[in-house]
VOTIKOL-45462 format. One record per residue (C-alpha): x, y, z. Coordinates in steps of 0.001 Angstrom, whole numbers, plus 500000, padded with zeros to 6 digits. Layout:
BEGIN
XYZ;...
***
This chain:
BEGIN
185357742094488115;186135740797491482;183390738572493019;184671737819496546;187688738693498322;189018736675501829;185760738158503543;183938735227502932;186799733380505244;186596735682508309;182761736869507469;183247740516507984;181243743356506074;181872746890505580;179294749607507257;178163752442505109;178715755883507486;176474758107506140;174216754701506371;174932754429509775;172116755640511860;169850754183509447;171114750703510469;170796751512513705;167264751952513349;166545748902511207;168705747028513676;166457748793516527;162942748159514329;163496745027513098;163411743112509910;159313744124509774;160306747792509390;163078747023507044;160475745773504398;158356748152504902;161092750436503873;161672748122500943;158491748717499769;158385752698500137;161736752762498323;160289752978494784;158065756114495446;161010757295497065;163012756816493607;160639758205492001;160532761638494278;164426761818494139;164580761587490478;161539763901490045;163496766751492849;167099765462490389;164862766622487070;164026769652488214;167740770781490051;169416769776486566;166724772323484890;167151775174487255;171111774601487260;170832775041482870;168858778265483524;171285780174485585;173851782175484066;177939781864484329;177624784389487165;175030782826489159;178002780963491397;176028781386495062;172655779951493363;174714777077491825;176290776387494655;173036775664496752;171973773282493787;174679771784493959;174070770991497924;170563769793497049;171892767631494604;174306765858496880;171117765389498787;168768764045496364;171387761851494794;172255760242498591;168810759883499074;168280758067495787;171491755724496252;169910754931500006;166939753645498359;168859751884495631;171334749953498364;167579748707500572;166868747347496981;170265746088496543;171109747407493507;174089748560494370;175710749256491147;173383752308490613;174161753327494005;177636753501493766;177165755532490539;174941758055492260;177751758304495308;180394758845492612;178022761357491007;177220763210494462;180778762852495234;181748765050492453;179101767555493148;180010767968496782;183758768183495471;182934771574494056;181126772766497190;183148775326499187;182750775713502874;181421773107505314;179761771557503094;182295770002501106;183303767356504029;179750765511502743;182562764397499722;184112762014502127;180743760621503114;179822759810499405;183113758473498925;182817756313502110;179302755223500851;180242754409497733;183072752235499041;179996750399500562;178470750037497307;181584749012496238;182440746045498964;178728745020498787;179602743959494582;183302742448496198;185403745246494561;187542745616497640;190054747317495629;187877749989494466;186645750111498052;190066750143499619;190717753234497325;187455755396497496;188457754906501409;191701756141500492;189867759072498579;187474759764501340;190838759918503887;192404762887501527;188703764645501141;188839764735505276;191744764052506706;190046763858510063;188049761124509022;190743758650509979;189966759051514154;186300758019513307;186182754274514938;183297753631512349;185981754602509170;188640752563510733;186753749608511274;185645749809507681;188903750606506440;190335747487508673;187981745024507089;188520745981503632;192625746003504218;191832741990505018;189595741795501796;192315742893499680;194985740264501725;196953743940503545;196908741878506386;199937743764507873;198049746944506971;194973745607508694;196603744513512015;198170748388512336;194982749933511791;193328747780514120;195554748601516626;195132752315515654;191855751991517200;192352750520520250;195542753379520813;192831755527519857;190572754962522584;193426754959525085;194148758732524153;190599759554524316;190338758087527804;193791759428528487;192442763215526947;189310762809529186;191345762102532458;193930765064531870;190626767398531282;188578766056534659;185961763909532302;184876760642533917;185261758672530885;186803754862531238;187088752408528294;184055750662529181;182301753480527020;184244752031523636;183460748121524633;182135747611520923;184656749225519048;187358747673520999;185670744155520997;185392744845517091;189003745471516306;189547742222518236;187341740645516178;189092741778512683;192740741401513965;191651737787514953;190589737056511406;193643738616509545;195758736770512016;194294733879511279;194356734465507404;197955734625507886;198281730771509195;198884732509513002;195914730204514413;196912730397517945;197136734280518207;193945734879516153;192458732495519018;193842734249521466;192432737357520264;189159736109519679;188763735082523483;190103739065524395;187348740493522154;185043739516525110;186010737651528244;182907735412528437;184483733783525539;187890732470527329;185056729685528610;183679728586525145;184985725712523626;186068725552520026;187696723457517794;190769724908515731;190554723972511614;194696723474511840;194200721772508224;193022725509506889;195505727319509515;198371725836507535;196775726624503712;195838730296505125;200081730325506162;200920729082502954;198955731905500920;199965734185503137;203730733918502785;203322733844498920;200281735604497993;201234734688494263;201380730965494606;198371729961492142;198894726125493515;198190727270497471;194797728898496040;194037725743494259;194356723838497290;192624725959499849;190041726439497255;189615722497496632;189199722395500561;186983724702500985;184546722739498358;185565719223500336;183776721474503149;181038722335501758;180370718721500140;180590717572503634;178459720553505115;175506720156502350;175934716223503396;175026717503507033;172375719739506095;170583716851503932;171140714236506518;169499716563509062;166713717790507416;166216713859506893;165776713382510727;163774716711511361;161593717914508917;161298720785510801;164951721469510383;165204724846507917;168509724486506402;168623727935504481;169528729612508198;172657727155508148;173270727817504510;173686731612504699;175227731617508282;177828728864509328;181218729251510666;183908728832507925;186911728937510461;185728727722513404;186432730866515390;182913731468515744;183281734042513075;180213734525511171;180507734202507391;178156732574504293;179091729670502941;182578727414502039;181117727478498576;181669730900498768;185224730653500432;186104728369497955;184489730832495142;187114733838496515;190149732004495765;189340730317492317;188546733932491527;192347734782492789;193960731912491048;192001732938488149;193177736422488045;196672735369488594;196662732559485667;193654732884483997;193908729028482696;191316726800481750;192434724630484822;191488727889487335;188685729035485034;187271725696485363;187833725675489116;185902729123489633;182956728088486936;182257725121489109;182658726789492032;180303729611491189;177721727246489946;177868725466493441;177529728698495337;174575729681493336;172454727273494355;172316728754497852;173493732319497602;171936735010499238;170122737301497393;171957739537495744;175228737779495789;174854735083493226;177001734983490127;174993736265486880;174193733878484776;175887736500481868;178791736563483690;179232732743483888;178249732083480482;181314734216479363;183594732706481326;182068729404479894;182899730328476552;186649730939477567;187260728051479128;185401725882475811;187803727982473569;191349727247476214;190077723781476938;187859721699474785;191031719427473484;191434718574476904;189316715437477862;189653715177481441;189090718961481703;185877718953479648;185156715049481508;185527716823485654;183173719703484192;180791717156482893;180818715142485970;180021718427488254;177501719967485866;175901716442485298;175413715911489277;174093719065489493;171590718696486728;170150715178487891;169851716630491922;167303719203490411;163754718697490441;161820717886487819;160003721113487810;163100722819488141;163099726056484625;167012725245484182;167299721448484357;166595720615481062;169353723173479991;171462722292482387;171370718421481412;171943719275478132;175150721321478563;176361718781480943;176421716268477985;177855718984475687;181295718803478063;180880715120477637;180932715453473609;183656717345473715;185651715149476498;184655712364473120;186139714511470564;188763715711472225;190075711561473007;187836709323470768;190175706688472196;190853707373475329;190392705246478339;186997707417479725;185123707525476217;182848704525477201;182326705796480550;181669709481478722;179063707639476375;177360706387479091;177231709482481094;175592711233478053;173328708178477640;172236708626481381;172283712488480807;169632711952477997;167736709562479735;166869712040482831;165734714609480156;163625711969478282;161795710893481868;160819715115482330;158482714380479045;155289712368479000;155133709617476459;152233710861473537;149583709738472164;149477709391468393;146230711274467226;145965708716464093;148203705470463136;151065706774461022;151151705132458239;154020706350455486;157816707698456524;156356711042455870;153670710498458497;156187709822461632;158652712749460361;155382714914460736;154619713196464021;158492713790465243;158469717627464036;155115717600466152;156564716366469167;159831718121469037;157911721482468618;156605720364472213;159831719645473665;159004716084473952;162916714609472177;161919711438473284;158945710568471194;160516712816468225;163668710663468086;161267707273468160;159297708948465432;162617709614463041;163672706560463691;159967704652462718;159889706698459649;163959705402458818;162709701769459705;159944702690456613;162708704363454573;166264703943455522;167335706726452711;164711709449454191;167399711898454469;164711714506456313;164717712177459158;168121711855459503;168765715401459533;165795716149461693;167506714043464291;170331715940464212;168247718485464984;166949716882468685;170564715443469613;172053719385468882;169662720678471390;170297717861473941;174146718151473942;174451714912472134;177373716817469636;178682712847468520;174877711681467871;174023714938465750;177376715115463945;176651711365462925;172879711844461924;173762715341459595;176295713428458059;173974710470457531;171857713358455857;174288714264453761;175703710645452520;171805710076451247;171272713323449836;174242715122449274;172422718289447653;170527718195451510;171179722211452707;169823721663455687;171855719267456651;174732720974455746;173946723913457773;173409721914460643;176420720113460470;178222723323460280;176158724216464000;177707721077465282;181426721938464050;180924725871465439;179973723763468594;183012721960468400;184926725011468215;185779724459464304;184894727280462808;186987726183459808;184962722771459042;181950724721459985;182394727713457530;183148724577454685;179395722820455294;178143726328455203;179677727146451910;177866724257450870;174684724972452102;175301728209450035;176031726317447156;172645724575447050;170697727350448775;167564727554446505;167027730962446705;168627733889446687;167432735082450159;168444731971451603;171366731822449825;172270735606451709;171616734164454985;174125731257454587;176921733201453578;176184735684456476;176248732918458730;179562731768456688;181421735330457404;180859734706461279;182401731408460796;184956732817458354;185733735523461370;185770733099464206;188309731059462398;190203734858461742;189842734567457715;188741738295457776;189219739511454153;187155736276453310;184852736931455858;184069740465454668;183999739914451127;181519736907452354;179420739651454450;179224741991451251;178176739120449096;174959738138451497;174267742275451723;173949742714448067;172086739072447698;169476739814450267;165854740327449713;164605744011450524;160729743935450702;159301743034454130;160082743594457529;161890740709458146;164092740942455104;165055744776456590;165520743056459917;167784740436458259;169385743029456359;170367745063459439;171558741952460994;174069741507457657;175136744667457721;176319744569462061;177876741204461076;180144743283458172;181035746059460979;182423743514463502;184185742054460805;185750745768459717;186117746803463336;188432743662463935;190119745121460733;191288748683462457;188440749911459743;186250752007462339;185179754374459211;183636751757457220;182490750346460408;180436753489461266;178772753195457992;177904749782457572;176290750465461557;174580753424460082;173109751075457243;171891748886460228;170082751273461840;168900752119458615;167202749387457710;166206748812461519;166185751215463820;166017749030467002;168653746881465586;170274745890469431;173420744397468213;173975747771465787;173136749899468603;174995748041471026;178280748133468328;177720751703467766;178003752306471212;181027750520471932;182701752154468972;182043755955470046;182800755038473517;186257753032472640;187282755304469872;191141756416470808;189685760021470006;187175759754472902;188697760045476277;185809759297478176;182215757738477200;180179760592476033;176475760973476273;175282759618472906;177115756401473188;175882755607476855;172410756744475557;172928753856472621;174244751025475118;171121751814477475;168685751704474810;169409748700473540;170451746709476505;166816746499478668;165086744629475969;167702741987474956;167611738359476637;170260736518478134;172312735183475543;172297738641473526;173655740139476660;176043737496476885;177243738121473155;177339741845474148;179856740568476726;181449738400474618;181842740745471606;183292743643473896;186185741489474911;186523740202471224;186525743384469711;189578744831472537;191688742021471901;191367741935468335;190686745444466651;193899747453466077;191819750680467195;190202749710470024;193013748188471729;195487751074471459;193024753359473563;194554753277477064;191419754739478294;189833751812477023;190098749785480763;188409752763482779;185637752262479741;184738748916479476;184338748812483437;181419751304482856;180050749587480146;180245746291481933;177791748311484667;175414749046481992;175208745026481136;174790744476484912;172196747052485807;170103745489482901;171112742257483951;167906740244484852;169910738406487836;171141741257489448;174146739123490240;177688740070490291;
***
């Protein structure tokens, strides 16, 4: 998915033309009419889908022959669908948009007569849609699409302007220059046309679409390194300019030259990137120092509107400059070095994005996982993502819903940056950091009062579970450690501990305490089992699935028992021991209690772990019926309906997602949280790189593109 192309550098955006005279009335009305607009675009929704129910049910009621009837439903379809996506884009949720362009586009494909042209205007809407989510690709070709639908469409200014801009998106620089100077050729024929026929028409009439092509030329020119001539350009956009003064970035000029000769060169990326984030250091550095001296100073306008270039051209932010070409290097060696570089960068730009442009949080928590799995062994890696996260984390406010989070994963990077060089020159350093790390999350919690004096071991481990059910680590680690001081062989307390310094990133501290656990009581289940969360953690799923055999072994129950070796099969899995892992996953099925509602619920759970385990085997059959036995046992079983989904729609059989799998991904998708979507996600990708089935559908690309829309229209951050 491409989050931001070189538009960020030369801060150009693409103009919806059906869209257009709307914008010119928003522009006209202001921002006051815009939200009242905003507000009336729900009822609108709700009008277009009610006008969309009822076409669909008069369309199923006419007979083969009916072609002249379907043909006008067809027309009103175009119409309620464009009037639904306009509604959608005010809201910016542009993926829906695009879907109902793509949808009217179609429609208006099989249109005959006049009619039909409206196919070019969905298409050129939906390349809108399409820019607005930074896929210039998919822009650049439903532009493309729109040019074959109506081939006149090319002599619109509007279209080339559009198509201009999103040839520098996509780097067609070249490509980008020609068209530009299309235009202005364009208005010398129509002046020239005008003349020949008697018409009093001089170029003063096309001022703004001559300034405009200026304007884009001068930032492709400038993307190519050509500083001078994109400056010379940008004072003949508009003469009152050639008086201005500006200052030339010849630092950028020269990193813009070197990309441009070798678009491929990851190392160019890396270092216009890592220049673009010494920018906006220095810029956020401005804005603080500022707002220092004038309180009245609003620093947001700055944020979302500053000059990246220094050509006066208008763009958001260098976070987000520095965001587009991390996301290049990325694509062109997806490394945990360039992973690393866009995960930090897309954290930065979060923190001030406009709305509807941040990262989601689903999509950065995947990428997170990929660059734990590529990187973890490599301390200074996991040590620079530490240091940036950690910074982050301790400039939030105390009141701030993510900091305690994000302090703790900050210190997670720091465990691993330990593990991965327990004797390496920055482990003290790294200890202190996660010391420090703690210490910030310990001040966000009041000290407590202790209803009555403790008085046996027992008492503070009751106290600590107390206080740790109320987030407050700090008194629960002070209780543990009174009740040790009373019994140094309490092995509840150790494990317990284990249990705080898990959820506060402290891996070292809780791998030390569980094993304490275990070195008392070595029978101590618990303590295996959370050992074995530390090791997954660690990204051991070998040592983990080990403890967890062991907290199997001295599971008390049967139930339990069942749980532990389903949790052992996902371990087993991870660490790609699948015959193990399924024989595991049948031995918790047939183990499990059957009685209540949370035993089905567990069972269900069992039986999706055993078809992710057979659908990494190339076994879709017996995958299909353990999902069935899922659904069985629970009905709203999201990871089973989710699975069952992704199997019908990735099937080599099925060559494009078909109504009951779509109706399966949406159903299960709205209610699940964060991390579930992110294991959605996660899975996906898992299950196409691993299963023998999935991955030999070549339809599977074109697939997993729609299904990653599904996870972002449901996605509670409406991000990209």
């Amino acid at each position: 998915m491409k989050l931001l192309g070189l538009l960020a550098v030369v801060g150009m955006s693409i103009v919806p033309c059906c869209a257009s005279i709307r914008s010119e009335v928003l522009l006209n009305e202001g921002p006051d009419y815009r939200k009242k607009l905003v507000v009336e675009a729900p009822a609108r929704i709700d009008k277009a889908n009610a006008r969309l129910k009822e076409l669909t049910a008069q369309d199923k009621a006419l007979g083969a022959t009916d072609d002249e009837k379907r043909q006008s439903i067809f027309i009103e379809k175009v119409v309620a669908l464009c009037e639904r996506a306009e509604q959608l884009k005010l809201q910016r949720r542009y993926v829906e948009a695009g879907l109902d362009y793509n949808t009217a586009a179609n429609y208006a494909h099989r249109i005959k007569g006049f009619q039909k042209d409206r196919e070019a205007d969905c298409l050129v809407d939906k390349a809108f849609c399409s820019y607005q989510m930074h896929r210039f690709d998919d822009a650049l070709a439903e532009l493309q699409k729109a040019q074959l639908a109506r081939p006149v469409i090319t002599d619109d200014f509007e279209f080339m302007a559009n198509l201009a801009r999103t040839q520098v998106a996509t780097e067609r620089f070249d490509e980008a220059i020609a068209t530009c100077g299309r235009i202005r050729s364009r208005i010398k024929e129509i002046v020239q046309q005008s003349k020949t026929n008697g018409l009093p028409v001089e170029e003063v009439v096309y001022t703004f679409e001559k300034e405009n092509s200026y304007i884009i030329e001068s930032g492709a020119r400038f993307l190519q390194g050509d500083g001078l001539t994109a400056y010379a350009l940008w004072c003949q956009s508009s003469p009152a300019r050639v008086y201005e003064t500006r200052t030339f970035d010849n630092q950028q000029a020269v990193l813009n030259g070197a990309i441009a000769r070798n678009p491929k060169d990851v190392e160019a990326r890396l270092a216009r990137a890592r220049y673009f984030q010494k920018r906006a250091k220095e810029r956020r550095a401005s804005v603080v120092a500022r707002g220092k001296a004038d309180p009245s100073f609003n620093s947001g306008g700055l944020f979302n509107r500053i000059e990246i270039e220094n050509l006066d051209v208008q763009s958001y932010t260098f976070d987000e400059a520095a965001l587009s070409d991390f996301f290049k290097a990325r694509t062109l060696r997806a490394d945990a070095a360039t992973m690393t570089g866009h995960f930090l960068s897309a954290r930065n730009f979060n923190q001030n994005a406009p709305k509807g442009r941040s990262v989601s949080l689903q999509s950065l928590r995947a990428e997170e996982s990929k660059i734990k799995a590529l990187g973890h062994n490599d301390a200074g890696l996991m040590r620079e993502i530490g240091l940036q996260l950690g910074e982050n984390a301790l400039a939030l406010p105390d009141d701030a819903p993510t900091k305690r989070e994000d302090l703790a994963n900050a210190t997670r990077y720091f465990s691993f940056a330990i593990f991965a060089a327990p004797n390496g020159a920055d482990v003290a350093d790294n200890r202190a950091q996660v010391k420090k790390l703690m210490s910030a999350r310990f001040q966000m919690t009041p000290a407590a009062t202790l209803p009555t004096a403790p008085q046996t071991a027992l008492d503070w481990k009751k106290w600590g579970n107390t206080a740790n059910s109320q987030e407050n680590e700090r008194v629960a680690l002070a209780a543990y450690s009174d009740a040790l001081a009373l019994d140094p062989k309490f092995a509840d307390a150790y494990n317990n501990r284990s249990s705080v310094y898990f959820t506060m990133g402290n891996l070292e501290a809780a791998l030390e305490a569980a094993s304490k656990a275990i070195a008392v009581d070595p029978k101590h289940r618990i303590a295996y089992h959370n050992r074995a969360a530390v090791w997954n953690a660690l990204l051991d799923p070998q040592k983990a699935s080990e403890d967890e055999a062991k907290a199997v072994q001295f599971a008390a129950d049967d139930g339990t028992r069942a749980i532990n070796l389903a949790i052992r099969a996902r371990f087993l899995r991870d660490a790609d021991q699948l015959p193990l892992a399924l024989a595991e996953a049948k031995k918790a099925i047939g183990l499990a209690p059957n009685q209540s509602a949370e035993d089905k619920r567990s069972l269900a759970s069992m039986w999706a772990i055993r078809a992710e385990i057979e659908l990494e085997m190339g076994d879709d059959k017996a995958a299909l019926a353990s999902l069935q036995a899922a659904q069985g046992f629970d009905s709203k079983s999201r990871r089973a309906g989710f699975l069952m989904g992704l199997l019908l729609n990735l099937s080599p059989t099925t060559q494009t997602p078909n109504a009951e799998a779509k109706t399966m991904v949406e159903a299960v998708l709205p209610a699940s949280g964060g991390i579930e979507r992110q294991t959605f996600s996660e899975l996906t990708e898992r299950l196409l790189k691993n299963s023998p089935t999935l991955k030999g559908n070549p339809n599977a690309p074109l697939q997993v593109r729609q299904i990653v829309d599904l996870l972002r229209l449901y996605d509670m951050e409406k991000g990209l």
